[in-house]
C-alpha positions as CSV (number, residue, x, y, z in Angstrom):
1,X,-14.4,43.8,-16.5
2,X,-12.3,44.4,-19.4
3,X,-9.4,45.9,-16.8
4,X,-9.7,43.9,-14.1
5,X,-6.2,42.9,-12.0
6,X,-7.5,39.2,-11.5
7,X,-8.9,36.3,-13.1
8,X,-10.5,33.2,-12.0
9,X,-9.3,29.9,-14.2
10,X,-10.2,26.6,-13.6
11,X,-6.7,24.3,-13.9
12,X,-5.4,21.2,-12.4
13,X,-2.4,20.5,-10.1
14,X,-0.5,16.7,-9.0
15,X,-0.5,16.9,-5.2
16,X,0.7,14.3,-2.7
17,X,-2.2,12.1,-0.9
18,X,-1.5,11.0,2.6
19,X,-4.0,8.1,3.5
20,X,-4.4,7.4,7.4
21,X,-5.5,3.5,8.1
22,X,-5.7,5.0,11.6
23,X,-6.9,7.6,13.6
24,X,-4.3,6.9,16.4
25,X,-3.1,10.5,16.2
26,X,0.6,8.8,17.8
27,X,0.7,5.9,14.8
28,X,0.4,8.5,12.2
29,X,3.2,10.7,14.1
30,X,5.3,7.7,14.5
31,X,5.0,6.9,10.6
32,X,5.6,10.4,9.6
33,X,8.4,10.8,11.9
34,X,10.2,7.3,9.7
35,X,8.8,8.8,6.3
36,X,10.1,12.1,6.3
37,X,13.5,11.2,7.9
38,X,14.3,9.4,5.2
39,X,13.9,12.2,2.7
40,X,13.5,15.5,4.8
41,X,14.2,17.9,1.4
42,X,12.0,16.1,-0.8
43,X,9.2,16.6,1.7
44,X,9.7,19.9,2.9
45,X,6.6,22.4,2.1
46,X,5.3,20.3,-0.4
47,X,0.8,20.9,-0.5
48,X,-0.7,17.5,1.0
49,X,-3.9,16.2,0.9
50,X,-5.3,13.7,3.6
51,X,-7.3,10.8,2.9
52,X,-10.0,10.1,5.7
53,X,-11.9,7.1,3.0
54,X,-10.4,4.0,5.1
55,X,-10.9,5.1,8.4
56,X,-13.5,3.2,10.7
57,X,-13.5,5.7,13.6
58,X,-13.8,10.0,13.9
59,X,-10.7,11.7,13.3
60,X,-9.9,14.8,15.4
61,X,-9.8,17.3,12.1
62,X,-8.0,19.9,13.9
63,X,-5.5,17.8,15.3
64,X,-4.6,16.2,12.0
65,X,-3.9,19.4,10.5
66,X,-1.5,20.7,13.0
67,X,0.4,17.0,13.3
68,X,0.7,17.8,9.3
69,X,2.2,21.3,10.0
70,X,4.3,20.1,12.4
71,X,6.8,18.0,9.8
72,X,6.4,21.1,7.6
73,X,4.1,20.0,4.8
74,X,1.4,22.8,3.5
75,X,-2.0,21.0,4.4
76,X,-4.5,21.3,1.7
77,X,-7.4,20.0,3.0
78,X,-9.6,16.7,3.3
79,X,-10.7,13.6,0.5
80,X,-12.0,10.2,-0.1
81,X,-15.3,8.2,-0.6
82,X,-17.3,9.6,2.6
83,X,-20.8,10.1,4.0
84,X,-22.2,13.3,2.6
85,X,-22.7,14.4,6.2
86,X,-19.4,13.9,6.7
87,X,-18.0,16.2,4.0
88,X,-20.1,18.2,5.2
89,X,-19.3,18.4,8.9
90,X,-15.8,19.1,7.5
91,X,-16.6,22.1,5.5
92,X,-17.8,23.3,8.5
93,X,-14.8,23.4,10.8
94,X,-13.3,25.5,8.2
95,X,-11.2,23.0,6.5
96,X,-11.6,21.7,2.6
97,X,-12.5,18.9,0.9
98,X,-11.7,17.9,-2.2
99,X,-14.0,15.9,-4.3
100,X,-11.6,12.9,-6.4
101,X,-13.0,12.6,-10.3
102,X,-12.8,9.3,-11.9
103,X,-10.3,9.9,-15.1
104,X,-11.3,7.8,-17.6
105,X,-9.7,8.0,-21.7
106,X,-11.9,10.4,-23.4
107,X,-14.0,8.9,-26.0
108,X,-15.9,10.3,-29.0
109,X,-18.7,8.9,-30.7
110,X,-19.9,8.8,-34.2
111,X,-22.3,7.5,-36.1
112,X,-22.3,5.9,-39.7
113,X,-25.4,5.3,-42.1
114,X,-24.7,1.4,-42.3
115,X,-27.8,0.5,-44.3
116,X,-31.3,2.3,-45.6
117,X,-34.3,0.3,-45.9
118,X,-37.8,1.0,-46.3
119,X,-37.3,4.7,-45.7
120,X,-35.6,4.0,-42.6
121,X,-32.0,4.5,-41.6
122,X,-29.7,2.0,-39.2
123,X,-27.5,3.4,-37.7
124,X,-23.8,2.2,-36.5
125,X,-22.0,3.2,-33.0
126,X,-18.4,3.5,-33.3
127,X,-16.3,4.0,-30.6
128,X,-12.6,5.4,-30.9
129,X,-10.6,6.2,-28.1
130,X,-8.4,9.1,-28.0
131,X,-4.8,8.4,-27.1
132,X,-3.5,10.6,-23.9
133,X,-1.5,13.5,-25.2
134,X,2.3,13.1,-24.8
135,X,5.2,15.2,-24.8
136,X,8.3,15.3,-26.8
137,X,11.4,15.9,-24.6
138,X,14.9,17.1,-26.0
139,X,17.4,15.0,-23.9
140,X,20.0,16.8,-21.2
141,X,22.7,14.9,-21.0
142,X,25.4,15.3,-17.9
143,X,28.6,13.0,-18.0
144,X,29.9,11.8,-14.5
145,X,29.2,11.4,-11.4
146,X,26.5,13.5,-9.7
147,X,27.5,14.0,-6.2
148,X,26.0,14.0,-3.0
149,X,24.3,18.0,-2.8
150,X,24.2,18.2,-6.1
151,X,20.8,19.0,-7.8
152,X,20.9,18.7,-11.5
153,X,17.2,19.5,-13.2
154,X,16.2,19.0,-17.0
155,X,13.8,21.5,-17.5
156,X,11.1,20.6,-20.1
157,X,13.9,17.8,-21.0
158,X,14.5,14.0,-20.4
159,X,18.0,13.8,-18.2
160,X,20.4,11.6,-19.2
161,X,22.9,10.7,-16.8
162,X,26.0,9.0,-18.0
163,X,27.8,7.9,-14.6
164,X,26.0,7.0,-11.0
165,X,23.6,9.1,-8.8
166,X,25.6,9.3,-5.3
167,X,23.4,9.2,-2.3
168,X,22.1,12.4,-1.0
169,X,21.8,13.9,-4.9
170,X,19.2,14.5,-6.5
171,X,18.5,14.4,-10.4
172,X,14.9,16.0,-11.3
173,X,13.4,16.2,-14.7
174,X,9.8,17.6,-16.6
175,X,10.5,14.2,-18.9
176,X,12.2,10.8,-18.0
177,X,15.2,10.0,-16.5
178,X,18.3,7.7,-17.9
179,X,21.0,6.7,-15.2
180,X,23.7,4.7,-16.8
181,X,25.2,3.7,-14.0
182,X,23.9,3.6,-10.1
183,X,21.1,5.5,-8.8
184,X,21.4,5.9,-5.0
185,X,20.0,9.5,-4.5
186,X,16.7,10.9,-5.7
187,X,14.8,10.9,-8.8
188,X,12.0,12.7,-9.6
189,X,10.7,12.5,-13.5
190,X,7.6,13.9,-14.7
191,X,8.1,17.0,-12.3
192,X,5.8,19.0,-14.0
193,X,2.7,16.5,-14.1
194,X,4.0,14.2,-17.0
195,X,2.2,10.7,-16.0
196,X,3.7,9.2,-18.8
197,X,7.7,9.7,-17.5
198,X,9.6,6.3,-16.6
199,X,12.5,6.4,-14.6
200,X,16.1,4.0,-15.8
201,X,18.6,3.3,-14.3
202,X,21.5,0.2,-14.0
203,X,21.7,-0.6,-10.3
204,X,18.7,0.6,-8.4
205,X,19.9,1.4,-4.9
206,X,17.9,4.7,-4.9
207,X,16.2,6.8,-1.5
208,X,13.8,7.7,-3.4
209,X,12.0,7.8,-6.7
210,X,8.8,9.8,-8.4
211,X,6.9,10.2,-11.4
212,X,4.1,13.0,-11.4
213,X,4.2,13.1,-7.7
214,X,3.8,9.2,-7.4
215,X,6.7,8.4,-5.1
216,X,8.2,5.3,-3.8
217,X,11.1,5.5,-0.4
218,X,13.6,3.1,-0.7
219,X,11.4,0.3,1.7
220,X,9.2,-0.5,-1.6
221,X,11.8,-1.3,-3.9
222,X,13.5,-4.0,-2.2
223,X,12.0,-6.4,-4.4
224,X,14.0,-5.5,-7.4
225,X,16.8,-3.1,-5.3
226,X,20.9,-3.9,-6.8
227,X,19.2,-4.7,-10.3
228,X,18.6,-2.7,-13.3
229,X,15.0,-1.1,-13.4
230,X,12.7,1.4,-14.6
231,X,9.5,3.0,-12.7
232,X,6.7,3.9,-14.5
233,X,2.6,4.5,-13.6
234,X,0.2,1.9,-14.6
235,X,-3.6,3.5,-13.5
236,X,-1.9,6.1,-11.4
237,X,0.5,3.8,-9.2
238,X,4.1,3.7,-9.4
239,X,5.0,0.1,-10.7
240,X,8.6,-1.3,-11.3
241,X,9.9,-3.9,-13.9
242,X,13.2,-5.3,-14.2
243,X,15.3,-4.0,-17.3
244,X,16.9,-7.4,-18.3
């Protein structure tokens, strides 16, 4: 329909994965209840997906989804590596599942005439890999201290921040982030889907930290925590590395 008021588009989104290990419907709310404390505003309403792959008994579907609710994140539906009959008994209590694709870097082949003989061509495979596209930031830059309530955001930018991060702020950015100084709030880089943002800062003492929806609360970065550090995603998992 030339006219018509909608469209159907394939397109791709970063949402958040919650894997249970349990189906002790009070162990997850316990977990939650720690997790979300801890940053409230960085989970409120954001879409969540829940991995059933390592669980060894039947989860109550239903219940999972409200317990979600509950602590305010927009359930998305189901995933992970399960029985077809499974997926399918899902389906049918109205809920989604999502199917997880294997990315792998996209490759091209070509082929080159390496030799001719008798009337017969051999023929070469080459392959070359095609570098992930990435994208060119302009740099925000704020001077001072960011302080606690503040929100500053680099919109299709890297942030710069030339002071410390005070706890309860929150600096967000579509490229990396630079903190010369302390980072004790939040940090989000790559806000926009950008897997290849890295987070910097001087003196990691952060509450929490996240590139392309890959987050990490300040319990997993007590191995490198008073140090300077940047974050970064090696095969889709937030890794950390010591500056200096």
């Amino acid at each position: 329909m030339a006219n018509a008021s909608i469209e159907f588009k394939g397109s791709s989104f970063t949402l958040s994965v919650l894997h249970l290990r349990t189906s002790n419907l009070a162990d997850i709310r316990a977990d939650l209840v720690k997790k979300v404390s801890q940053a409230p505003d960085f989970f409120y309403l954001v879409p969540l997906v829940v991995s059933i792959e390592k669980l060894e008994s039947p989860v109550d579907y239903h219940a999972v989804k409200t317990l979600i609710e509950e602590f305010n994140f927009i359930f998305v539906g189901f995933t992970g590596s399960v029985a077809k009959e499974q997926r399918k008994l899902i389906r049918e209590q109205g809920f989604s599942f999502i199917n997880t694709a294997k990315t792998n870097s996209t490759k091209i082949n070509t082929s080159e005439k390496t030799a001719i003989a008798d009337k017969s061509v051999v023929t070469e495979t080459k392959t070359i890999a095609v570098p992930p596209q990435c994208n060119l930031y302009t740099d925000k830059v704020h001077r001072g201290q960011i302080r606690s309530g503040q929100q500053i955001y680099a919109k299709d930018q890297n942030l710069v921040v030339i002071g410390s991060v005070s706890a309860g702020a929150e600096v967000i950015a579509d490229g990396n982030i630079h903190v010369y100084g302390s980072l004790r709030g939040r940090a989000i880089a790559g806000a926009k889907g950008h897997h290849k943002a890295q987070i910097y800062c001087q003196n990691l003492e952060a509450e929490l930290v996240s590139i392309n929806g890959n987050y990490w609360l300040s319990e997993s970065m007590e191995q490198n925590w008073g140090s300077p550090v940047y974050f970064h995603l090696t095969d889709s998992e937030l890794t950390s590395s010591k500056l200096i």
